[in-house]
C-alpha positions in Angstrom: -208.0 -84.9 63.1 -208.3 -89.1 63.4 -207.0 -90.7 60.0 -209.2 -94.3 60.5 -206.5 -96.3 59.2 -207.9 -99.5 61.0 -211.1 -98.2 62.5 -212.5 -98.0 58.7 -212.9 -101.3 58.1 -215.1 -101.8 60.7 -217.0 -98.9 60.9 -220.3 -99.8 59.3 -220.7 -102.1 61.7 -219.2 -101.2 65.1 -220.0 -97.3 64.7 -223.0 -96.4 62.5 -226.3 -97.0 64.3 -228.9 -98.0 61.5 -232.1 -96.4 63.2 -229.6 -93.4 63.5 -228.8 -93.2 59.5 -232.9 -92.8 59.2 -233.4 -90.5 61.4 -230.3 -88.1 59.8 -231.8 -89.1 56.2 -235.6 -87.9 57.7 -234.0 -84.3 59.1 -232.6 -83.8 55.8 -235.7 -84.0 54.3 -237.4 -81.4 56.6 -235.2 -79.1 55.5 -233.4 -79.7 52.1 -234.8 -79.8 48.9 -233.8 -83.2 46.9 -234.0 -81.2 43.6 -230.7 -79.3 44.3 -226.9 -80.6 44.6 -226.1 -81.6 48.0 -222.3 -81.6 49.2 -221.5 -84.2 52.1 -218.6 -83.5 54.8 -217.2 -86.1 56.0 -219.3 -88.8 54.6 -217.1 -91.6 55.7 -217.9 -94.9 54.3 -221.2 -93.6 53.2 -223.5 -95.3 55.0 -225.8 -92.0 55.5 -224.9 -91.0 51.7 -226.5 -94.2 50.6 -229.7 -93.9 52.8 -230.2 -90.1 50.8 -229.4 -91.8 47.7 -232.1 -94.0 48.1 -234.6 -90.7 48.8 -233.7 -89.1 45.6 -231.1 -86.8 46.6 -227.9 -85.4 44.4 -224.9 -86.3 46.3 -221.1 -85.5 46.3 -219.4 -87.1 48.9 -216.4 -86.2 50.3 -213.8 -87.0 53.7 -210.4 -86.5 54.5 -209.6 -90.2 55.1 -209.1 -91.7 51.8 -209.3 -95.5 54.1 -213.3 -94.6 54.5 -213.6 -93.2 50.9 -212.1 -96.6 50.2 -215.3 -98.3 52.0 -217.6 -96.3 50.6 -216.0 -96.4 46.8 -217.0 -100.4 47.6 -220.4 -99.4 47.9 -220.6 -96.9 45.0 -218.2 -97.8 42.8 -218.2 -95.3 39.9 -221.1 -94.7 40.1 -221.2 -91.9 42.6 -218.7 -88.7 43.0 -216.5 -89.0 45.7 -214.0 -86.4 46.6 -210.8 -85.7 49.5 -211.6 -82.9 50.8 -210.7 -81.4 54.5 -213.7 -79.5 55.9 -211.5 -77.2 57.9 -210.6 -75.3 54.6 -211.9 -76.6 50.9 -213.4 -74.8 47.9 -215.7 -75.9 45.4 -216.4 -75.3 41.7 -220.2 -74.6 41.7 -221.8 -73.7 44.8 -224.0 -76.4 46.4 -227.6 -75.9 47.2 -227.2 -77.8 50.6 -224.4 -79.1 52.4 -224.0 -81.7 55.5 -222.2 -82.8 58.0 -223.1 -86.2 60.3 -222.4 -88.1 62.9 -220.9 -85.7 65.0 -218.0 -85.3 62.8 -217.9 -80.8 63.7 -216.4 -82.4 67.1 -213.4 -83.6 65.4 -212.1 -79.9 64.8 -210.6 -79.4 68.3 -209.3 -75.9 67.9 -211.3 -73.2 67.8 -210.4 -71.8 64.7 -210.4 -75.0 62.1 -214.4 -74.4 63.4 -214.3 -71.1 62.5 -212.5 -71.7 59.3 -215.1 -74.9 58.3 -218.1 -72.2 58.9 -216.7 -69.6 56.4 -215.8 -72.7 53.4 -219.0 -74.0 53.8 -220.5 -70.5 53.5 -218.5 -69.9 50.4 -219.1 -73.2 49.0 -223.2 -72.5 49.3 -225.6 -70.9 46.7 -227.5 -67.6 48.5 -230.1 -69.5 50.7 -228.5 -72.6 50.6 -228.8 -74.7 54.0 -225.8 -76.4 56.4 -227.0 -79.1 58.0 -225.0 -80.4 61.0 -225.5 -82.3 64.4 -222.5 -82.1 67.4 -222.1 -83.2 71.0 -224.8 -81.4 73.7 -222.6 -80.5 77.1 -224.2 -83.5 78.5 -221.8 -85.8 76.6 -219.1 -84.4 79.2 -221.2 -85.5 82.0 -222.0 -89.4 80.4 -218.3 -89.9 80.1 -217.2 -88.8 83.4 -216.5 -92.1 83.9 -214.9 -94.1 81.6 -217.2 -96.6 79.2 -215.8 -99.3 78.3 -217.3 -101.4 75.4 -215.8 -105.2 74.2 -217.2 -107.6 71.5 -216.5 -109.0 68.1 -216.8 -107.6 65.5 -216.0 -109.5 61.9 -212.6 -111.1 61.8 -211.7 -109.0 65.2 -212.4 -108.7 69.2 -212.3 -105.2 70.1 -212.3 -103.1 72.9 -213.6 -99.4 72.8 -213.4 -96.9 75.8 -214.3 -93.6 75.6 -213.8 -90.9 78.4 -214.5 -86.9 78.9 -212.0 -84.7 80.4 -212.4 -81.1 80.2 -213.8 -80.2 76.8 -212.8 -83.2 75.6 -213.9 -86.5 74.7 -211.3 -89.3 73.6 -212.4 -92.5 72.2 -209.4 -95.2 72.3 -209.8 -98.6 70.1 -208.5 -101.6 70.1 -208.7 -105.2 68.0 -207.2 -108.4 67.9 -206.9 -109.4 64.4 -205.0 -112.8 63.5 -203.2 -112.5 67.2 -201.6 -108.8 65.9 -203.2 -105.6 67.8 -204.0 -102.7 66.3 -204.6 -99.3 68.0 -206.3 -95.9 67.5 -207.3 -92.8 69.4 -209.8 -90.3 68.0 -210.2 -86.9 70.4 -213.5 -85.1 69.7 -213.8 -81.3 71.2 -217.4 -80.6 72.5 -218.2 -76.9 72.2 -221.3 -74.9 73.4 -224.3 -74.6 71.4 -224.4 -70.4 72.0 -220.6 -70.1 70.8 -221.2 -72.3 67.8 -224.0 -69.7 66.8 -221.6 -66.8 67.6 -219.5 -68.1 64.9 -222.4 -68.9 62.4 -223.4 -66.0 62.6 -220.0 -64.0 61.7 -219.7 -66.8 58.8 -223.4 -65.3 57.9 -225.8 -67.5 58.8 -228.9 -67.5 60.0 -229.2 -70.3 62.7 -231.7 -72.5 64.1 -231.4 -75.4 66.2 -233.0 -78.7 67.6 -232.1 -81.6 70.1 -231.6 -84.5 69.2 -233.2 -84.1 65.9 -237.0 -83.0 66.5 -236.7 -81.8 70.3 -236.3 -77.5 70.9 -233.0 -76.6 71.7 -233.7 -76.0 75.3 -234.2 -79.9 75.9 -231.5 -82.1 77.4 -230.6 -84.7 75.0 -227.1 -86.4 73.4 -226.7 -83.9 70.1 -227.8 -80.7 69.2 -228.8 -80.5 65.2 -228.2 -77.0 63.3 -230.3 -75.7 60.5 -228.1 -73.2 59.3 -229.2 -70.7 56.0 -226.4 -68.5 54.1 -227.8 -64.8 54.3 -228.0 -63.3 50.5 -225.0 -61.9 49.6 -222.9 -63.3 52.2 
């Protein structure tokens, strides 16, 4: 899994797409009540966290890259409880009524079984009924970066350059910036998976599964990400 040693500092800005943040705060509300405690997988800097604050919602936030807890402790200060936590395998003290994971962070697990293993902690972590919410790559992210991408700018005190391209199963995003003439690299490998064996494995973690494209679409439509609605069975 990517660490975001140097990508954290400009990830608000280069990464998180504002009309995006709305529209993951608005799918939340379809589906999760905001009187219950809410546990959030890799929240990053908390740039979606702080749009579901603002709606009235009970957060924890958590990641595995204490740089982007860093970025969102600037935002928060103490005033919010943020946690390390690895979403491949993590336990909880009280079960959660709902828990999330954004921004296509599932992808990050490239083997097969850290998926598996996420799917059975979050079950565990969840009150009977409680609700996953997470969105991942659609197989036509594989197809849009057949061909390389390549993306350059500014972007505060740094020029970057950002390429991301899709071999196999795989996509790999590969950054670059120019800081105060030093250069500072990272590489970040997403895995995308299908939609049918994601629900396989729901389903053995027991839950029930529904899903959408691209937030409000069915899941038969083409689109960039597919967004589960997932809901622990009683007694699983």
């Amino acid at each position: 899994m990517s660490s975001y040693k140097i990508l954290a500092k400009y990830y608000d800005e280069l990464i998180i797409d504002p009309e995006g943040v709305l529209q993951w705060a608005d799918f939340t509300e379809r589906f999760l009540n905001k009187e219950g405690s809410v546990l959030e997988l890799a929240s990053g800097s908390g740039a979606i966290s702080e749009e579901l604050l603002k709606r009235g919602y009970t957060l924890t936030l958590s990641d595995l890259s204490e740089e982007m807890l860093l970025r969102a402790k600037e935002k928060f200060g103490n005033s919010q409880k943020i946690v390390v936590a690895d979403m491949r395998d993590f336990s909880v003290e009280e079960p959660y009524d709902g828990i999330l994971c954004y921004n296509d962070s599932l992808n990050y697990l490239t083997e097969e079984d850290e998926v598996r293993s996420c799917f059975h902690s979050v079950n565990k972590a969840l009150k009977d009924d409680g609700i996953f919410l997470f969105d991942v790559h659609t197989l036509e992210r594989l197809t849009e970066f057949e061909e390389e991408y390549i993306e350059e700018g500014e972007v505060l005190d740094a020029e970057y350059q950002w390429s991301i391209l899709a071999e196999e199963d795989y996509i790999t995003h590969h950054l670059t910036f120019w800081v105060n003439g030093e250069t500072f690299m990272e590489e970040h490998v997403q895995r995308v998976y299908p939609k049918e064996l994601l629900k396989q494995w729901l389903k053995e973690a027991g839950f029930e599964t529904e899903i959408f494209t691209d937030f409000t679409k069915n899941e038969w439509a083409k689109g960039e990400k597919y967004c589960f609605v997932c809901r622990k069975k009683a007694g699983r």
